[in-house]
Rosetta silent file (secondary structure, phi, psi, omega in degrees, C-alpha in Angstrom):
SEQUENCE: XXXXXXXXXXXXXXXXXXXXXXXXXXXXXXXXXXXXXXXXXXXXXXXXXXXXXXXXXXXXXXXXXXXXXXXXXXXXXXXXXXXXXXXXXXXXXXXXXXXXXXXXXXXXXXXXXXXXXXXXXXXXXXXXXXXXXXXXXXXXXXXXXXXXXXXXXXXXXXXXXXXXXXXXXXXXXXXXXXXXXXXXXXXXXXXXXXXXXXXXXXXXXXXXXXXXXXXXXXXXXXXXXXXXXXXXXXXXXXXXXXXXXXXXXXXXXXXXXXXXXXXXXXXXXXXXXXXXXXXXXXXXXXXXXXXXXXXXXXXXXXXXXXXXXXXXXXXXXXXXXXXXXXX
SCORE:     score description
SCORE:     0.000 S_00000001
   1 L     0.000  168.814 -142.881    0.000    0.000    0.000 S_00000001
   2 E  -114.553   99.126 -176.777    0.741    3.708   -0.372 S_00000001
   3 E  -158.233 -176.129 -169.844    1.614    5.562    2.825 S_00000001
   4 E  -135.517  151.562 -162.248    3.637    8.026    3.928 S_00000001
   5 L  -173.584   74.033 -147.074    6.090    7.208    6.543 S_00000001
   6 L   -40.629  132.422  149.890    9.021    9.742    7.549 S_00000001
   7 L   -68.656   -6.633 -164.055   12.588    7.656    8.274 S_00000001
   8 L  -174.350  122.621 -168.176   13.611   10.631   10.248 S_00000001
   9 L   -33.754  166.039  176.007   12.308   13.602   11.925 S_00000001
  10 L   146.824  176.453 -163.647   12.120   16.838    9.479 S_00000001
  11 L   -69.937 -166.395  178.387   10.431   19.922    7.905 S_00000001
  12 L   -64.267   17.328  150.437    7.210   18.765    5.678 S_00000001
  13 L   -64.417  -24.467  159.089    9.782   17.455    3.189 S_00000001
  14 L   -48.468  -27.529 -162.156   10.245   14.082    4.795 S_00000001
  15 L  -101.372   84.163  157.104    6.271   13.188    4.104 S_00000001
  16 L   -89.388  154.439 -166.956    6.739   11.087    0.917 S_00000001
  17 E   -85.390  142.918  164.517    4.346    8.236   -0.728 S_00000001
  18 E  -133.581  177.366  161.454    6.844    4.897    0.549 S_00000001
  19 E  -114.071  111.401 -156.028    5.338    1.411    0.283 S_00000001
  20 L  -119.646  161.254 -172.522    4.414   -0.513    3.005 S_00000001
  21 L   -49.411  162.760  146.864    3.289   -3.585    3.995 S_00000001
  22 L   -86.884  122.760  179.430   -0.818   -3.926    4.880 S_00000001
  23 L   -50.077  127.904 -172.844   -1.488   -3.924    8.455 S_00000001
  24 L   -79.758  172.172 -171.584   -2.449   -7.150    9.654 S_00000001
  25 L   -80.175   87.654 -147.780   -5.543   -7.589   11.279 S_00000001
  26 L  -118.788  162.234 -170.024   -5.345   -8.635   14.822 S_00000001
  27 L   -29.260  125.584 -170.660   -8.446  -10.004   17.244 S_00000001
  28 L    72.312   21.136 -168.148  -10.954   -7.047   17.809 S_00000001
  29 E  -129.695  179.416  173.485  -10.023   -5.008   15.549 S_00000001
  30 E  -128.932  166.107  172.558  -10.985   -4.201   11.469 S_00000001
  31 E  -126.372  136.257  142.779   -9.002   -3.170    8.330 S_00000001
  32 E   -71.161  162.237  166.941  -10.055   -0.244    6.467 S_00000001
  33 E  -104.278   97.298 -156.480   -9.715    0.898    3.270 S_00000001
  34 E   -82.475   95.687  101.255   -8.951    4.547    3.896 S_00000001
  35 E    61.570 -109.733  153.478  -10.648    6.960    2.343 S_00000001
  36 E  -131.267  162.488  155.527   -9.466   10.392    3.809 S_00000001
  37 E  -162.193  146.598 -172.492   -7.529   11.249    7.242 S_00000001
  38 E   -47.971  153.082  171.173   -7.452   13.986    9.562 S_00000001
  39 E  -125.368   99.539 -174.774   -4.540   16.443    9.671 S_00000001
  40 L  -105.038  155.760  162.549   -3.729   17.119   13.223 S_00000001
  41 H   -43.621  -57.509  151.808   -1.124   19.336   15.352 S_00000001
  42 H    14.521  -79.770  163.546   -0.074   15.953   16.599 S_00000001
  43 H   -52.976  -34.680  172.783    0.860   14.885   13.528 S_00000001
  44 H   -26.574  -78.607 -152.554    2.808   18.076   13.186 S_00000001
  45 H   -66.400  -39.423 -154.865    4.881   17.451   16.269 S_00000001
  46 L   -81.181 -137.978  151.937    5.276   13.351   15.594 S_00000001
  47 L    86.119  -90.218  168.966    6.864   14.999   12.037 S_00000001
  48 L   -38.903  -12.182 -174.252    9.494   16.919   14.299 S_00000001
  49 L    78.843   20.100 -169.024   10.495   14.175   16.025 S_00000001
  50 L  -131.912   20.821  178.524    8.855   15.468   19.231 S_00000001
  51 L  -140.977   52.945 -162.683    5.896   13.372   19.611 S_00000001
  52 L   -74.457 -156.114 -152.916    6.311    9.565   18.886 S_00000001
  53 L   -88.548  138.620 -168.743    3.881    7.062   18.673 S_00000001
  54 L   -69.635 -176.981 -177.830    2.713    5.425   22.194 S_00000001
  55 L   -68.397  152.418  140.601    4.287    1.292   22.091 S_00000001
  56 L    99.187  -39.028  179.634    2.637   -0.740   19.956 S_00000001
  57 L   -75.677  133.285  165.906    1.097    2.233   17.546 S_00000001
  58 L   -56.347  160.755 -157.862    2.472    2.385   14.059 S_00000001
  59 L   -89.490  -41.177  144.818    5.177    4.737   12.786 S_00000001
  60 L    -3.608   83.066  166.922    2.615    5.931   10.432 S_00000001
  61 L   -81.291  178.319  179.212    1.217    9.118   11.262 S_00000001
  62 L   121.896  115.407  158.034   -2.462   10.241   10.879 S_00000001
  63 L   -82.247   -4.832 -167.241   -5.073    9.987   13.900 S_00000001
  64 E  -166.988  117.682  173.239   -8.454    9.947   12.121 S_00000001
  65 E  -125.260  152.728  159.949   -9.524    8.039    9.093 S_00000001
  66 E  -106.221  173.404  173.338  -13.085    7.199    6.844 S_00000001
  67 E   148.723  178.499 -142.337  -13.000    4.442    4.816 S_00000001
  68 E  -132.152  142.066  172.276  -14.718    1.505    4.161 S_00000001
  69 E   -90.757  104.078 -151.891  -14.178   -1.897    6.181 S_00000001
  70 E  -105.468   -3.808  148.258  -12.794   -4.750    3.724 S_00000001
  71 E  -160.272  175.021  178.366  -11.817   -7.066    6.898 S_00000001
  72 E  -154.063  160.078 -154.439  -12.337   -7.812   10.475 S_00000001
  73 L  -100.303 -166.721 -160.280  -10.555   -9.716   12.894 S_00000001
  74 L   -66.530  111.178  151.341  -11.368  -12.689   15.490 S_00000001
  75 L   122.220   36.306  174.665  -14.626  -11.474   17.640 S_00000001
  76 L  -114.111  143.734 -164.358  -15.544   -9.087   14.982 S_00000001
  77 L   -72.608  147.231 -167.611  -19.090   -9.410   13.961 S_00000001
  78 H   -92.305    5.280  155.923  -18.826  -10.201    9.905 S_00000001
  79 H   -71.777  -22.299  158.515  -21.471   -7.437    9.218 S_00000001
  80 H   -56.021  -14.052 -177.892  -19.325   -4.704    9.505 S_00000001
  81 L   -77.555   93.800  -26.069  -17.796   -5.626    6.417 S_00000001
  82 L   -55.617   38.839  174.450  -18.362   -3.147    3.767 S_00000001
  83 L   -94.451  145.899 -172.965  -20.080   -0.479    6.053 S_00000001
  84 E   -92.182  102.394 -178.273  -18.469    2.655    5.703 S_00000001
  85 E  -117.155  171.651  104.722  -17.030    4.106    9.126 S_00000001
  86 E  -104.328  128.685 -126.503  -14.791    6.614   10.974 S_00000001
  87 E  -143.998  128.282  159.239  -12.509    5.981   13.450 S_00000001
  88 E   -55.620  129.454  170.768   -9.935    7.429   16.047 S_00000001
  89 L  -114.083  149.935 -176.372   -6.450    6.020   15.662 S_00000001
  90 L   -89.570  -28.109 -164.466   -3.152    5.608   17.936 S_00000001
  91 L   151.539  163.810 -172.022   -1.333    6.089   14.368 S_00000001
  92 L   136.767  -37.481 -157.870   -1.802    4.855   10.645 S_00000001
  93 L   -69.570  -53.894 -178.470   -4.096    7.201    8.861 S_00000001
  94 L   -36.592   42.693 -160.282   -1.250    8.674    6.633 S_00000001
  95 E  -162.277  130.629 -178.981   -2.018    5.102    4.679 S_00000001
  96 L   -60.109   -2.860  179.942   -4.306    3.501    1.624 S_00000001
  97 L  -167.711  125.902  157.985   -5.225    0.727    4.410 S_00000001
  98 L  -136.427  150.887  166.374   -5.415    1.036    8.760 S_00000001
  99 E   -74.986  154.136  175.296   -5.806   -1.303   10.959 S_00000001
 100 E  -164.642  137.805  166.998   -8.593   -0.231   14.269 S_00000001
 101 E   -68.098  132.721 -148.960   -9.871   -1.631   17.112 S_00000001
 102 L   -66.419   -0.959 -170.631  -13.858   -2.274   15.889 S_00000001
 103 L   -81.516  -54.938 -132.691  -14.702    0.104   19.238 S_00000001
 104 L  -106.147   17.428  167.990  -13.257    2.640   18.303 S_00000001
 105 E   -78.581   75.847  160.371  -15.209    2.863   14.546 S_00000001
 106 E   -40.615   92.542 -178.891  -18.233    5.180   14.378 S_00000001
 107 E   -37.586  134.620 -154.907  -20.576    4.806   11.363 S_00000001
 108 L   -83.663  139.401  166.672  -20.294    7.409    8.812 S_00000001
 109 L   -77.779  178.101  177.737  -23.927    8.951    8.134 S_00000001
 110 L   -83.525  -41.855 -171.212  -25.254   10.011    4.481 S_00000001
 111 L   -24.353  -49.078 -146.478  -25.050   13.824    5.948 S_00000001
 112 L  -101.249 -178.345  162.916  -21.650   13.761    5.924 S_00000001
 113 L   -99.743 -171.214  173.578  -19.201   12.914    3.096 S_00000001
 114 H   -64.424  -58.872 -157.685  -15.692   10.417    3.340 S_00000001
 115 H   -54.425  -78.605 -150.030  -13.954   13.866    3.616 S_00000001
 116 H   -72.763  -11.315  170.583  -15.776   15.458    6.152 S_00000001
 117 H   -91.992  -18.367 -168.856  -16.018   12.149    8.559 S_00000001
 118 L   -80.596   -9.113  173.792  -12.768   11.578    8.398 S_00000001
 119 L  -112.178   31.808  151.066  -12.162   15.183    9.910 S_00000001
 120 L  -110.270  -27.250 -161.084  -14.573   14.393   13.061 S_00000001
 121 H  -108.110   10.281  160.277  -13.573   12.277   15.296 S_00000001
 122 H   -63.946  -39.938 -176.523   -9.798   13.439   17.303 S_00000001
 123 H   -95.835   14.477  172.915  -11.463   16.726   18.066 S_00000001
 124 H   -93.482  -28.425  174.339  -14.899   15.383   18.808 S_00000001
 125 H   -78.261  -12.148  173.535  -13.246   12.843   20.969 S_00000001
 126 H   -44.695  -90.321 -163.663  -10.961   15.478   21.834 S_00000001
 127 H   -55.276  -53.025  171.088  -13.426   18.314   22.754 S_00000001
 128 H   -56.792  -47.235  177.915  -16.007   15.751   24.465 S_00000001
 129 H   -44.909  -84.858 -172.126  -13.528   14.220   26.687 S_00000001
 130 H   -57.301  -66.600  161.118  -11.921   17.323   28.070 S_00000001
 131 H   -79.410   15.816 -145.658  -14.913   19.605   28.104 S_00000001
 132 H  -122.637  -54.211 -175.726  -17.477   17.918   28.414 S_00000001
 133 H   -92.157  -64.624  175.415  -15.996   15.224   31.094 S_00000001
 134 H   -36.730  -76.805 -142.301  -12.775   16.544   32.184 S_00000001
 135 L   -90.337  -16.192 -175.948  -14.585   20.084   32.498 S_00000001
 136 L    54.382   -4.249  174.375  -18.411   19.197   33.652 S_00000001
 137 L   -28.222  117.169  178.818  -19.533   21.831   30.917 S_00000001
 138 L  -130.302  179.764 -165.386  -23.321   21.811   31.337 S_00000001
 139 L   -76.982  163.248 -179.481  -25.974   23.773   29.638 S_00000001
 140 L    87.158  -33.395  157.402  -25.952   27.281   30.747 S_00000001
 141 L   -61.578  160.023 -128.921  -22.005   27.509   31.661 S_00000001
 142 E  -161.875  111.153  177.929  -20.439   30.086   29.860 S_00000001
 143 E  -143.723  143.932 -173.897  -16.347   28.610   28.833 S_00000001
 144 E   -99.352  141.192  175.233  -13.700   29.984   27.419 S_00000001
 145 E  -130.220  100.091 -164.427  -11.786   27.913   24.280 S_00000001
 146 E   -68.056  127.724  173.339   -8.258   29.446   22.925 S_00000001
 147 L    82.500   49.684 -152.438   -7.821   28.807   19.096 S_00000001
 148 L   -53.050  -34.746 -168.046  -11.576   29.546   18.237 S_00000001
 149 L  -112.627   11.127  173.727  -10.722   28.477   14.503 S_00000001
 150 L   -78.394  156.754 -179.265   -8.448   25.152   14.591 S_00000001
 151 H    -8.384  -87.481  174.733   -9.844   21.915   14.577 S_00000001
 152 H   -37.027  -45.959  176.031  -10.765   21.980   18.412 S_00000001
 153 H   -68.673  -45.855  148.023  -12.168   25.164   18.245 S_00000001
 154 H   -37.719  -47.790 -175.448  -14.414   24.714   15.684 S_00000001
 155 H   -78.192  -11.803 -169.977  -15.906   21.334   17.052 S_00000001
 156 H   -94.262  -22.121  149.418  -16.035   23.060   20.652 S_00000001
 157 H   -69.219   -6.940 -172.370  -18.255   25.511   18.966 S_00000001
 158 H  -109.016  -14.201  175.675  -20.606   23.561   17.053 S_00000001
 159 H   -67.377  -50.983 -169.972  -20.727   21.247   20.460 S_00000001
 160 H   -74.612  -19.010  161.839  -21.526   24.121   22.422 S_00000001
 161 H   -55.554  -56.838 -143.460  -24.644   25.294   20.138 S_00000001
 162 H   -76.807   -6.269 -159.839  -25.801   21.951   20.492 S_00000001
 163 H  -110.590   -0.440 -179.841  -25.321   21.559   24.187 S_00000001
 164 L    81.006   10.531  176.009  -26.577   25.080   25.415 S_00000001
 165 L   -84.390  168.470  146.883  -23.071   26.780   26.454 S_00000001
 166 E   -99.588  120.638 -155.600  -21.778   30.140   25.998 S_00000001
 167 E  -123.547  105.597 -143.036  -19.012   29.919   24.386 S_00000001
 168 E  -120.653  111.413 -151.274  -16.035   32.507   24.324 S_00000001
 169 E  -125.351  138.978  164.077  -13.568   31.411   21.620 S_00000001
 170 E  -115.919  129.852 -179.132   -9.878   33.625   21.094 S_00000001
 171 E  -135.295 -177.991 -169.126   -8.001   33.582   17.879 S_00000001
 172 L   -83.752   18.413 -174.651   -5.162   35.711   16.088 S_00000001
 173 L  -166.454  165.562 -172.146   -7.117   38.324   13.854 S_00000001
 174 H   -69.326  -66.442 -161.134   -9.923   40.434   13.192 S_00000001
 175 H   -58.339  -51.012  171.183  -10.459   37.737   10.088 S_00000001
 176 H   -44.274  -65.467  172.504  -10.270   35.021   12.363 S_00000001
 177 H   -40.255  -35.887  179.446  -12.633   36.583   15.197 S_00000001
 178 H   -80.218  -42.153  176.659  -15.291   37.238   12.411 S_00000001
 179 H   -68.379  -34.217  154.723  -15.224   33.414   10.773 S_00000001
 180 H   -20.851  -71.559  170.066  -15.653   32.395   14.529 S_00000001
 181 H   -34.287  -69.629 -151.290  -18.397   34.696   15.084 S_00000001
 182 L   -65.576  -17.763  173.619  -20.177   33.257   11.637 S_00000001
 183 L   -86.890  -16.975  175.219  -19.671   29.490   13.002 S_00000001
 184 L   147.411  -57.591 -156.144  -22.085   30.142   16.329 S_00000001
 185 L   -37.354  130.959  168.793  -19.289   31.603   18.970 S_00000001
 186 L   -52.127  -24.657  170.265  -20.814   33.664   21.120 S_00000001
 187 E   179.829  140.463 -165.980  -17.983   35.892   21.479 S_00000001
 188 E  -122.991  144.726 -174.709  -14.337   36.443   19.661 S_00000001
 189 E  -131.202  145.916  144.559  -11.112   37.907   21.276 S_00000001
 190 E   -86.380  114.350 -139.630   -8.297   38.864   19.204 S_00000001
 191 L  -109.327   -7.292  164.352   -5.486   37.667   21.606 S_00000001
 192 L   -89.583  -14.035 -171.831   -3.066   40.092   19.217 S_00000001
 193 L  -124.226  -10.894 -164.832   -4.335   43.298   19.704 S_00000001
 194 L  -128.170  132.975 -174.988   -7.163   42.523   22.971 S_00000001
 195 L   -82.829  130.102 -177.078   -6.085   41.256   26.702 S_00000001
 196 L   -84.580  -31.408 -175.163   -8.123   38.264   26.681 S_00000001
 197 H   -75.719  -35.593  166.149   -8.641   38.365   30.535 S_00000001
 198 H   -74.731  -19.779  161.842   -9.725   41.644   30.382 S_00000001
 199 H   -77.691  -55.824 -175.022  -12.323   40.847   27.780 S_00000001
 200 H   -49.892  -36.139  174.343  -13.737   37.730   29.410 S_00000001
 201 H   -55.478  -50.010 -168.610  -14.212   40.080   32.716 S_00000001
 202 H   -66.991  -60.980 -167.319  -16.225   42.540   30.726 S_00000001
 203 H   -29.912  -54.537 -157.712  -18.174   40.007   28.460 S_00000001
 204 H  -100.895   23.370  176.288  -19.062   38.033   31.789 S_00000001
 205 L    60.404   26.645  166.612  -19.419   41.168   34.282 S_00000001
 206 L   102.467   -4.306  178.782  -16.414   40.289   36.425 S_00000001
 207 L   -81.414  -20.733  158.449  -17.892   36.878   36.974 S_00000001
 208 L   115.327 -178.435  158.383  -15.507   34.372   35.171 S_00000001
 209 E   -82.522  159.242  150.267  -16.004   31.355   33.063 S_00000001
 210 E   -72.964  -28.084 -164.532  -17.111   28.043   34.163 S_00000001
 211 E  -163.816  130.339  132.479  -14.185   26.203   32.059 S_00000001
 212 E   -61.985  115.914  165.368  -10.973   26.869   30.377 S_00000001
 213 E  -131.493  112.981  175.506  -10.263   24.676   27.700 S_00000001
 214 E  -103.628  134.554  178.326   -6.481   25.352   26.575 S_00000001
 215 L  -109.804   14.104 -177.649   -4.108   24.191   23.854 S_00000001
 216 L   -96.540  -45.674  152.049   -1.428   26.921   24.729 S_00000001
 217 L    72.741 -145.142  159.722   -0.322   26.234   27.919 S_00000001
 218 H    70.735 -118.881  172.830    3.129   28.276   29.273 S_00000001
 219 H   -54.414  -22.239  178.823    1.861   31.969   29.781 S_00000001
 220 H   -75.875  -36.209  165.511   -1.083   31.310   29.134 S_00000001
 221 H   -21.727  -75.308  172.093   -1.917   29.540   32.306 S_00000001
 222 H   -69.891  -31.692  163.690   -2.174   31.663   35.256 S_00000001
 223 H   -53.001  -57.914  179.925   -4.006   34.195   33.049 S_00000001
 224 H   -56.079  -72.090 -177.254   -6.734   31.605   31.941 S_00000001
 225 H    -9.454  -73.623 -159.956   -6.835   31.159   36.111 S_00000001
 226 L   -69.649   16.013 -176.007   -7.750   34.910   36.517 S_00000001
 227 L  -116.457  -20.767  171.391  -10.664   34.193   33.604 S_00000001
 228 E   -61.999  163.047  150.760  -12.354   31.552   36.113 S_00000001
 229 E  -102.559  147.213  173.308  -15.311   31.472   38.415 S_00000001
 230 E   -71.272 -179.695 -156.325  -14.828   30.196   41.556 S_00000001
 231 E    51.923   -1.267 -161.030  -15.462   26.636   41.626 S_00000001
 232 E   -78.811 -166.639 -168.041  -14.079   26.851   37.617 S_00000001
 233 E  -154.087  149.971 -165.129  -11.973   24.127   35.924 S_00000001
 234 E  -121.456   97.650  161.573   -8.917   24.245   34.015 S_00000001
 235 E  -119.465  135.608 -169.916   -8.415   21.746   31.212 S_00000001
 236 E   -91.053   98.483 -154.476   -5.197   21.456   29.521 S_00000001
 237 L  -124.371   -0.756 -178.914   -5.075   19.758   26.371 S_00000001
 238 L  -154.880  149.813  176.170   -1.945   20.934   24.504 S_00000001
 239 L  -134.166   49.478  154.588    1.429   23.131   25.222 S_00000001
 240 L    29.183  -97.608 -145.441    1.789   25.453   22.545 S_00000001
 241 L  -101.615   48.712  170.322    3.762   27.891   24.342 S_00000001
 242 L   111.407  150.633 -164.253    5.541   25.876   26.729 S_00000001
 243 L  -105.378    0.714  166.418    5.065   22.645   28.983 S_00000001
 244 L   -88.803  124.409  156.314    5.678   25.072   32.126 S_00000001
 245 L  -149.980  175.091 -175.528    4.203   27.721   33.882 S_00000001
 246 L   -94.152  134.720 -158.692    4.053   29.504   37.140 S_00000001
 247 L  -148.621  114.369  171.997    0.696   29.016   39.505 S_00000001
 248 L   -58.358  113.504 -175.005   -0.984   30.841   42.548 S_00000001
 249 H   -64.675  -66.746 -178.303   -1.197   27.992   44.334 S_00000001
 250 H   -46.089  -58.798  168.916   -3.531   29.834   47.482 S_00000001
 251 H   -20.990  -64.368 -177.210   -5.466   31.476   44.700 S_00000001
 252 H   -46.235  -62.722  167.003   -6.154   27.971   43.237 S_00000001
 253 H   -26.657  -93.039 -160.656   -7.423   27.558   47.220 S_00000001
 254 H   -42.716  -50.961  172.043   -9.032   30.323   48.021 S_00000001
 255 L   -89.358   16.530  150.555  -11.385   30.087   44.967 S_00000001
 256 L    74.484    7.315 -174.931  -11.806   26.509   44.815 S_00000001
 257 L   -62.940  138.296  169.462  -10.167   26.060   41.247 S_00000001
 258 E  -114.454  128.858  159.614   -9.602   22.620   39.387 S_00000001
 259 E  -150.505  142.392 -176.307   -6.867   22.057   36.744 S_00000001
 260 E  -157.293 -162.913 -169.788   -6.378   18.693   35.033 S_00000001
 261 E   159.227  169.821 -154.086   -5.994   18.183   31.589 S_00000001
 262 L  -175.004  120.656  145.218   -5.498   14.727   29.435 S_00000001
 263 L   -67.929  113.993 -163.063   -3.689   13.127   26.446 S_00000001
 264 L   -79.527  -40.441 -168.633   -5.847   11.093   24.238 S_00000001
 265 L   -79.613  -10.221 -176.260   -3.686    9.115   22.035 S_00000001
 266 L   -84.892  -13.387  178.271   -1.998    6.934   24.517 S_00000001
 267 L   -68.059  159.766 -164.581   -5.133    5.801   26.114 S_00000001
 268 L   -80.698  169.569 -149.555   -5.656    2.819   26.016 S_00000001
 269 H   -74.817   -1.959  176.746   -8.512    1.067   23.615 S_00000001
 270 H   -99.687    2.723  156.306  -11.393    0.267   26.268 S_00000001
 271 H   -88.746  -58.671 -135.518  -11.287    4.302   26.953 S_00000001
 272 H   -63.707  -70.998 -164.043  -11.165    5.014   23.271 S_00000001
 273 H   -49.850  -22.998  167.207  -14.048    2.481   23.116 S_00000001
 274 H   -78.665  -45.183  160.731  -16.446    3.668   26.093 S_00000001
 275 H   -33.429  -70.671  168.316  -16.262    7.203   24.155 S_00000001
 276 H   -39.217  -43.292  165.203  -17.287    6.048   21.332 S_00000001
 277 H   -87.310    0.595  165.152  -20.321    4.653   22.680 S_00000001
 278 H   -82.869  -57.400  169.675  -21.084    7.608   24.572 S_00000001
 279 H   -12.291 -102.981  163.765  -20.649    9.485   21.242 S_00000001
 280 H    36.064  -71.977  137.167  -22.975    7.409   19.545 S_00000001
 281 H   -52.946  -54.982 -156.301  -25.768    8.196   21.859 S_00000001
 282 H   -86.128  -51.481 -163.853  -25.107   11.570   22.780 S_00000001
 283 L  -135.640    9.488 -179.802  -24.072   13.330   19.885 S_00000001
 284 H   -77.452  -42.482  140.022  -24.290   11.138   16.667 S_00000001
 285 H   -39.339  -13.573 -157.538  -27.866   11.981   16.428 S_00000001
 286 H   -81.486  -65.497 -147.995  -27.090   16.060   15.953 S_00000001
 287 H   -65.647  -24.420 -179.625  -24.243   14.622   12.918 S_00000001
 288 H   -52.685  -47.917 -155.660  -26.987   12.142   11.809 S_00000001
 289 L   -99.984   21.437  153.872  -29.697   14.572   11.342 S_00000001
 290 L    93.939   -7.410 -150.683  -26.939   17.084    9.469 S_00000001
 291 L   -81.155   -7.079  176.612  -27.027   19.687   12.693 S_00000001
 292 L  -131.195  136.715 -167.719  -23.319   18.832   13.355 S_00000001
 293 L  -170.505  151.752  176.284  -20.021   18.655   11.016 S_00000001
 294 L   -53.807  139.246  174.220  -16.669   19.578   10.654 S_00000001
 295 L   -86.815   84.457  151.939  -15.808   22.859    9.960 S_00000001
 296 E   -77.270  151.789 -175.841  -13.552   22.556    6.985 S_00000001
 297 E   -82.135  -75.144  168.591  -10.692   23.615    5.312 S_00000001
 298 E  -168.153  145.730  172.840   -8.761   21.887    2.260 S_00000001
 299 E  -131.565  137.519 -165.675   -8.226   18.577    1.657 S_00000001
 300 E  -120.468  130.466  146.754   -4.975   17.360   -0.299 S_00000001
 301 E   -67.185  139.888  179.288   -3.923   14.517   -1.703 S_00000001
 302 L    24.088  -63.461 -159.209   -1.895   11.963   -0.299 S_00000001
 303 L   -98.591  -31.238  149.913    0.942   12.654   -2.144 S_00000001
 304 L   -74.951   43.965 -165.849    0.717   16.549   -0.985 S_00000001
 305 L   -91.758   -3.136  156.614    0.956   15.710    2.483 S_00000001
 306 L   -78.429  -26.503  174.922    3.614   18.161    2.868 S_00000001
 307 H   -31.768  -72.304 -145.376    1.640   20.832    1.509 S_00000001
 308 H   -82.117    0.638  155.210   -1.306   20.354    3.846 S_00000001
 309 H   -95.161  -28.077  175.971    1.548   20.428    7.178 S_00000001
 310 H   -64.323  -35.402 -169.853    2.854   23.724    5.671 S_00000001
 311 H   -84.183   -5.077  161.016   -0.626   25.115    5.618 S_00000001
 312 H   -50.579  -58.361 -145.023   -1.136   23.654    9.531 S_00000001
 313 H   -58.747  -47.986 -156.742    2.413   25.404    9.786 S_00000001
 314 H   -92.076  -11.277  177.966    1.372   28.917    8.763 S_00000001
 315 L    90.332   10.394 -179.032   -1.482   28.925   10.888 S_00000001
 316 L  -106.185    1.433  169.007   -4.150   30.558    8.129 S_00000001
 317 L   -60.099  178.507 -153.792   -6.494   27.570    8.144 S_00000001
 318 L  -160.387   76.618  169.048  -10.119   27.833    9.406 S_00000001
 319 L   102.803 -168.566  160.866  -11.385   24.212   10.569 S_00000001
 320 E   -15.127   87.682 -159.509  -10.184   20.856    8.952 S_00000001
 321 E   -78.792  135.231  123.428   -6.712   19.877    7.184 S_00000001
 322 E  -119.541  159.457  175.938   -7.705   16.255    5.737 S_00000001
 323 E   -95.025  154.889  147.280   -5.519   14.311    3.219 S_00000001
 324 E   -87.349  178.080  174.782   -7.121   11.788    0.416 S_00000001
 325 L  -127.541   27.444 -158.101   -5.992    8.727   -0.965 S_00000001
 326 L   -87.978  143.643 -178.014   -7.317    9.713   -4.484 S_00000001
 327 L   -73.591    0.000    0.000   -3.924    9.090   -6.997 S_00000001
């Protein structure tokens, strides 16, 4: 098969078609036929050399694939076999065929296309996880989400229409703040020219957020802090700008604050797989009946998979990177 599969950290010039074996199939799991897959930061970093693959995950990158299921392995029911899915991955997607545990496979609906399932589910498992779980976001809380128009931000906005939040999204421009706006957010900060803590005070009348959910991390930290309500929650899901920062601890006290935060790809597959069936239920109706989808971008072939990490790279996308497997 057709994949792309770096020998050695580097810029996007390293992501060349090589040929690789097809992943065998092993007990609980299915082989796809891939479709499309997601274009993540992740991937980005795994690129750089500064993210590998948990044990056991392929060298492959790519975290999210559609595609159609052409086998399944022992204690997989044999009806799955040519249904059309999308599925979270440990690694792979960068590949004309992945292997996936049969849990962690979602059905694709007619709403959507191959393209557009293959760019839901890292930030819906993403977004759900962290805010949803992590974060207790319930209707009526009012949370702030940094990087309003990147994957995550987009799906934390089309979650929070669906789910009754107010949702307070910050990105780097005026253009950005406005495409935000036009997806549902509730309110846009331009974090280059506007002190985001000083906006969230006025927007919420000195009363805070219910939830942080941050992919910046460093500087950003004790600043999202001063954007809480007491009782608020801090979830960390990325570290940008550094894997450090400095923290009132008695602050954190006095006002009753929670910070946590979670990695996704290393969990293990009977997490992946309780998500998924909470999906399923919860929010698969919304994507069924068309009210929820990926905010997209561009999708590139394969064979322009450096392309679509330079345009991650420059930072001017709006939603959804995905690659094709089209020749």
């Amino acid at each position: 098969m057709r994949a792309i599969d770096p020998e050695s950290p580097g810029g996007p010039d390293v992501l060349r078609i090589v040929e690789r074996p097809v992943p065998p199939v092993a007990a609980g799991e299915v082989l796809v036929r891939v479709a499309a897959a997601g274009v993540n930061r992740p991937d980005v970093l795994q690129r750089k050399g500064g993210y590998p693959p948990p044990p056991g995950a392929p060298s492959i990158p790519g975290l999210e694939i559609s595609g159609e299921v052409v086998a399944v392995g022992e204690g997989v029911g044999a009806e799955l076999l040519g249904q059309s899915v999308c599925a979270l991955l440990a690694g792979g997607g960068y590949a004309e065929y992945a292997a996936v545990p049969a849990g962690q496979c979602l059905p694709v609906p007619e709403a959507l296309s191959m393209i557009e399932a293959a760019a839901l589910p890292e930030t819906l498992f993403t977004v759900w996880t962290n805010l949803f779980e992590r974060a207790y976001a319930i209707e009526g809380d009012i949370v702030l989400v940094h990087g309003g128009t990147s994957g995550i931000g987009t799906m934390a906005i089309g979650l929070a229409k669906l789910f009754g939040l107010t949702i307070i999204v910050t990105a780097g421009s005026d253009a950005k703040c406005a495409a935000a706006l036009g997806l549902g957010a509730d309110h846009a900060i331009n974090y280059a020219t506007q002190d985001f803590v000083a906006e969230v005070r006025a927007i919420t009348g000195g009363a805070g957020v219910a939830a942080v959910l941050d992919m910046v991390g460093g500087d950003y930290l004790p600043r999202n802090l001063k954007c809480l309500a007491d009782d608020g929650r801090h979830v960390s899901i990325a570290v940008q700008r550094g894997a450090t920062a400095e923290i009132p601890i008695f602050e954190i006290m006095r006002r009753r604050l929670t910070l946590t935060g979670s990695t996704l790809r290393a969990r293990d597959t009977a997490f992946k797989s309780l998500v998924a069936d909470e999906l399923h239920r919860t929010v698969w109706p919304h994507v069924e009946a068309g009210r929820l989808r990926p905010v997209m971008d561009r999708s590139f072939p394969l064979a322009e998979a450096a392309d679509a990490h330079r345009r991650m790279e420059a930072g001017d996308h709006i939603g959804k990177i995905v690659l094709t497997m089209d020749a």
